[in-house]
C-alpha positions as CSV (number, residue, x, y, z in Angstrom):
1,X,115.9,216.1,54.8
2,X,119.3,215.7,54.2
3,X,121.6,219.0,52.6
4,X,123.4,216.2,51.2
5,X,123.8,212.8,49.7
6,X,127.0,210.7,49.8
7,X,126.7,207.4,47.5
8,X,129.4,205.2,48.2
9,X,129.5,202.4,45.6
10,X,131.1,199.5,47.7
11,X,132.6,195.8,46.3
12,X,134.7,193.9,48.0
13,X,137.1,197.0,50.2
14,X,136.5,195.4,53.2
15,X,139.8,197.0,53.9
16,X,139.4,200.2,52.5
17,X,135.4,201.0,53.9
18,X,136.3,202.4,57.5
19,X,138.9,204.4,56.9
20,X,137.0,206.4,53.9
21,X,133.8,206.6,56.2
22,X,136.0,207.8,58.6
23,X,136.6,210.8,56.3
24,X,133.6,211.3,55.8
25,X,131.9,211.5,59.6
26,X,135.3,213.6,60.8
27,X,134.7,216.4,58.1
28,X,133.8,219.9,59.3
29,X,129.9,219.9,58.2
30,X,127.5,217.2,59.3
31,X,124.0,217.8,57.3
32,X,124.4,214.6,55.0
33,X,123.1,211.3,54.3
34,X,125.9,208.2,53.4
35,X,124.2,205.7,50.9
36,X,126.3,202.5,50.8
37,X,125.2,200.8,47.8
38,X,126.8,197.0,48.6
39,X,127.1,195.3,45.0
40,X,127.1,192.1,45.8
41,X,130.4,191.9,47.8
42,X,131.9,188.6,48.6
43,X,134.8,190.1,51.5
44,X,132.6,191.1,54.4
45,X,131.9,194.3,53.7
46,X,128.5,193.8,53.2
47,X,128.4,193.4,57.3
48,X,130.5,196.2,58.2
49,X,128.1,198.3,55.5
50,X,125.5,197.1,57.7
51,X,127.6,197.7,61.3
52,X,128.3,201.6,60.1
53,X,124.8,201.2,59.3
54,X,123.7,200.8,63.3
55,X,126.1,203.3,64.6
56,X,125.5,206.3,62.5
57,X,121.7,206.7,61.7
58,X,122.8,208.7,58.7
59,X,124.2,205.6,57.2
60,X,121.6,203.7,54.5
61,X,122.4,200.5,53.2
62,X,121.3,199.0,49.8
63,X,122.2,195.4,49.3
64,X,122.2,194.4,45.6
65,X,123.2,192.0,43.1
66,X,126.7,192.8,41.5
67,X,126.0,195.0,38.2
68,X,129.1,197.2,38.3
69,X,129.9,200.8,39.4
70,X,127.7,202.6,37.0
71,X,124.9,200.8,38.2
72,X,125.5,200.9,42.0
73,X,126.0,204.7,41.9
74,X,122.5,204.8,39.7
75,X,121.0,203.0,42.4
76,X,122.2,205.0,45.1
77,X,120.3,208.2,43.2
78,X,116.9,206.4,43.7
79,X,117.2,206.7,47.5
80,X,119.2,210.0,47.4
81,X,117.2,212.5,49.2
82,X,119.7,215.7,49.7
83,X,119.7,218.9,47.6
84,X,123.0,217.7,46.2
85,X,124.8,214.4,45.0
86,X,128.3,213.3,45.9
87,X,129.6,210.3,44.6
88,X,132.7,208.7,46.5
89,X,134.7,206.0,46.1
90,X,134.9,203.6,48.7
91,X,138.4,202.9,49.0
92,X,139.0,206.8,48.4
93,X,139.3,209.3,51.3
94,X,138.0,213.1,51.7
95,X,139.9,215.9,53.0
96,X,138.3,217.3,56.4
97,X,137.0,220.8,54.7
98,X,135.6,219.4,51.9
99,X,132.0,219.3,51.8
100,X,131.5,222.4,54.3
101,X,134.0,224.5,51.4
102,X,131.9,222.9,48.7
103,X,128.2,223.4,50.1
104,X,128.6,226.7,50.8
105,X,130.7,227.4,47.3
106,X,127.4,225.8,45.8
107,X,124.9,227.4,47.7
108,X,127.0,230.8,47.1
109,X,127.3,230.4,43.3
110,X,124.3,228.6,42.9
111,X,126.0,225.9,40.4
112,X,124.8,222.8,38.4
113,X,128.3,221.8,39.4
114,X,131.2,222.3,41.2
115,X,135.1,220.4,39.3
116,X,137.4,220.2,41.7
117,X,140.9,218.7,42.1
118,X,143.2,215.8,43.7
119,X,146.2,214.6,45.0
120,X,146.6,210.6,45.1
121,X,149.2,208.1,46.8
122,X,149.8,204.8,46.5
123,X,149.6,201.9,48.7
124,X,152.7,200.8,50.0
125,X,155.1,198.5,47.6
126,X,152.6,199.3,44.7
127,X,153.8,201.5,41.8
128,X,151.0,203.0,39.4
129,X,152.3,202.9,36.1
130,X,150.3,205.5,34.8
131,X,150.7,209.2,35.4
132,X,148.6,210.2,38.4
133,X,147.9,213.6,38.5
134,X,144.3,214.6,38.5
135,X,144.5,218.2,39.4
136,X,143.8,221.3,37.4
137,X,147.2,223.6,37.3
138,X,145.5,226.6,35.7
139,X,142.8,229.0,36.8
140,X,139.2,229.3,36.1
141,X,137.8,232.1,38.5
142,X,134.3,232.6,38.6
143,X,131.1,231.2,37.2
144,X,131.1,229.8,34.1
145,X,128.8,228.0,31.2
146,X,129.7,224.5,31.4
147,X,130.9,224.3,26.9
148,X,133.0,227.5,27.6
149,X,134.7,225.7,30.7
150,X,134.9,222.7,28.5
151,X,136.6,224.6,25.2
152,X,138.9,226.0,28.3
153,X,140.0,223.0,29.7
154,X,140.7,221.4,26.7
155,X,142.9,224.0,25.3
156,X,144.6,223.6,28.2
157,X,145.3,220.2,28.4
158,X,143.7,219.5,31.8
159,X,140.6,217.6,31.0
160,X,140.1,215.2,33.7
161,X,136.6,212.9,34.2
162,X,136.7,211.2,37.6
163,X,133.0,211.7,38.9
164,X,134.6,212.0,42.1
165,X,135.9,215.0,41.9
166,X,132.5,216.8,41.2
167,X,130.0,218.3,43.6
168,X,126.6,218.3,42.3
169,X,123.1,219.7,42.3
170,X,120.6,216.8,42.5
171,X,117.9,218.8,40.5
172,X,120.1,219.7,37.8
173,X,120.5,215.3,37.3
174,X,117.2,215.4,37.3
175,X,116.2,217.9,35.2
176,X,118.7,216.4,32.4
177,X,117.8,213.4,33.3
178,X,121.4,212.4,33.8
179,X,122.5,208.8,35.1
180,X,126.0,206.9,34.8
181,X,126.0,205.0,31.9
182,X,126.3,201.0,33.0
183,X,128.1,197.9,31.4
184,X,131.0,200.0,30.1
185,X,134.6,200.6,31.9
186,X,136.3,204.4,32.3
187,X,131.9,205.3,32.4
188,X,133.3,208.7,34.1
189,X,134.5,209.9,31.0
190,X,131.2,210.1,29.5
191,X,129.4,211.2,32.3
192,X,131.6,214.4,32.8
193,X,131.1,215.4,29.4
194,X,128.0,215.2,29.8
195,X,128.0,217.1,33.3
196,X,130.2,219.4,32.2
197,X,128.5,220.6,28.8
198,X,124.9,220.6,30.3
199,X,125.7,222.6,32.9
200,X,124.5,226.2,32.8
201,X,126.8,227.2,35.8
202,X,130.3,225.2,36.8
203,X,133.0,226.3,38.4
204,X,136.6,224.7,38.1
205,X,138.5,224.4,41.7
206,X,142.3,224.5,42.1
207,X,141.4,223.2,45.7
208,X,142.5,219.4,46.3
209,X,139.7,218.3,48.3
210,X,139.9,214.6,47.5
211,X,142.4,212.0,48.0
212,X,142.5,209.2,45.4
213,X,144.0,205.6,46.1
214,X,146.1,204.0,43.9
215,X,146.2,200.3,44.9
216,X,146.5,196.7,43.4
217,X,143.1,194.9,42.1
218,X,141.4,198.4,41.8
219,X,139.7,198.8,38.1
220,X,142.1,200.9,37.1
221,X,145.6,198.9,38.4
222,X,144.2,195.2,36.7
């Protein structure tokens, strides 16, 4: 069994999917599982899902009809099998010490879950009009419970929801019965909160361990 799971939600990033699994097989820490949850993509990545699929045996593919992010990351929880859940996006990319510094800061600790921060770029010739910061300036050492952390952040001004940017224990999901909430847009909001203020012990990471695309025809650029 699997330490980890990796869902990658994937629609239509033909262009995108190599380089991010790329990330993802080159990292420092091997004992994971990569669930590509195809959602009814039109661009041919549903056949290089299923050519990752027969070179890496950790690679599981789930071909669905489309129903959104929410629901392909939900679906990608019913085959999940590792001790803890990382969602990814698929036209994101992972910096090379990530999940080995995360496992063992989780296995450490013994959190719910693990916030970390970003850096992000932008394709070339494409400006994000938006500001793109998604990393956490201030300090929050140690363990803490996940309202305090919340009443924190707020305070100052650093709340941030990407579900990306959180490394978490399967069993606490479970036992909360926590799932991302489909058929709405900007769904990570909600499912942070929710993450965050259930959680019994969270820790908040300086460390930019995720690298976050900004690109045209994303759900956040159109």
């Amino acid at each position: 069994m699997p330490l980890l799971s990796i869902i990658l939600p994937i629609y239509n990033v033909k262009n995108y999917l190599e380089r991010c699994y790329e990330s993802i097989i080159l990292q420092n820490y091997d004992d994971f599982e990569i669930l590509l949850v195809d959602d009814g993509s039109n661009d041919g990545s549903s056949d290089l899902c299923d050519l990752l699929s027969m070179k890496d045996s950790r690679v599981k593919v789930i071909h669905k009809e489309n129903g959104g992010l929410s629901a392909a990351r939900n679906e990608g929880l019913k085959y999940a099998q590792g001790k803890y859940i990382y969602f990814l996006d698929s036209d994101d990319k992972l910096k090379p010490y990530a999940l080995k510094n995360l496992y063992e800061i989780a296995e450490r600790e013994q959190t719910d879950c693990i916030f970390f921060s970003a850096e992000s770029f932008c394709e070339k010739n494409f400006k994000y009009q938006h500001d793109a910061k998604i990393a956490y300036k201030e300090r929050y050492p140690g363990v803490w419970n996940g309202k305090e952390l919340f009443i924190k952040i707020v305070d100052n001004n650093e709340w941030v929801s990407p579900v990306q940017l959180q490394f978490i224990n399967f069993e606490f999901l479970k036992r909360n019965s926590l799932k991302c909430y489909e058929g709405i847009l900007h769904e990570d909001v909600l499912f942070t909160f929710q993450t965050m203020l259930l959680a019994k012990r969270a820790m908040c990471l300086n460390d930019v361990y995720y690298e976050y695309r900004h690109r045209e025809n994303s759900i956040m650029s159109s």
